[in-house]
N, C-alpha and C positions, 0 to 999 in steps of 0.2 A: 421557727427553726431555732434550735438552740446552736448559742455560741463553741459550745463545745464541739458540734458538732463539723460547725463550719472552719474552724478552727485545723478541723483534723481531713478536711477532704481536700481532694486534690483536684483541680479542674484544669479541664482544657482551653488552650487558647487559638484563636486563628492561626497565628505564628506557630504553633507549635505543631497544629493540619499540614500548615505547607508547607512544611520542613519531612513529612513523611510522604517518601514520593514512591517506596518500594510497594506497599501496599496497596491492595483491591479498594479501589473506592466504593465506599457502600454510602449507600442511602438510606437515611433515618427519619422518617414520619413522623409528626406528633398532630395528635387530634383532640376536637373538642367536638363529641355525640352528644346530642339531644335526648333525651328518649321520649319520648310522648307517651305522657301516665296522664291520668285524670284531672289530676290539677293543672298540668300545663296545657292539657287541650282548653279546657275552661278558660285558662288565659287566652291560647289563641286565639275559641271563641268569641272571646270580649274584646277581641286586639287590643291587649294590655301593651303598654309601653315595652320594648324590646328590654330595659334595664331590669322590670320587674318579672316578664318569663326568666330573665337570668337568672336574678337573684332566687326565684323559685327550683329553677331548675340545678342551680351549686346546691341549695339547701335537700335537695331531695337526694344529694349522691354525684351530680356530674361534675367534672373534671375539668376545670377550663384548660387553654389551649396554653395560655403562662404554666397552669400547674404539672402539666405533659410533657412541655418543657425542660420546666426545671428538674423532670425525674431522669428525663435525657441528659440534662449537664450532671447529673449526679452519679448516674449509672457509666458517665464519660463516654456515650453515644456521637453526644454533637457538643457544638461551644457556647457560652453566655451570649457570643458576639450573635449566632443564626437566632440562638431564642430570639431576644431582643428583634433581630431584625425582622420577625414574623411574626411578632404579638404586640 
């Protein structure tokens, strides 16, 4: 991520949730799917170490659960403090 960028966003903080008390509480998800392609069944098949299904399966496209996250603090969904607290 560029400095520029982080420079210019604004992010939410806990304090700043529980200071908004007039608002519908909503609930924000973030996920981290598998998909089972060819390669990573192959790993299952071989029960490769869980480190390296990972690393196959970020390199094929998937999205860890930090990087779902961090689209959540950016889109100002949820706070640094819940990522954190759940990755």
């Amino acid at each position: 991520m560029r400095d520029e960028t982080l420079a210019k966003s604004n992010f939410i903080t806990a304090k700043a949730v529980t200071r908004v008390t007039t608002q519908v509480q909503r609930t924000k998800r973030i996920y981290e799917l598998l998909k089972i392609t060819d390669p990573t069944r192959e790993l299952i098949n071989e029960r490769a170490p869980t480190v390296t299904l990972k690393q196959k399966a970020i390199e094929l496209g998937m999205v860890t659960l930090r990087q779902d996250g961090l689209r959540s603090i950016f889109a100002g969904d949820t706070t640094i403090e819940e990522v954190l607290r759940y990755t």
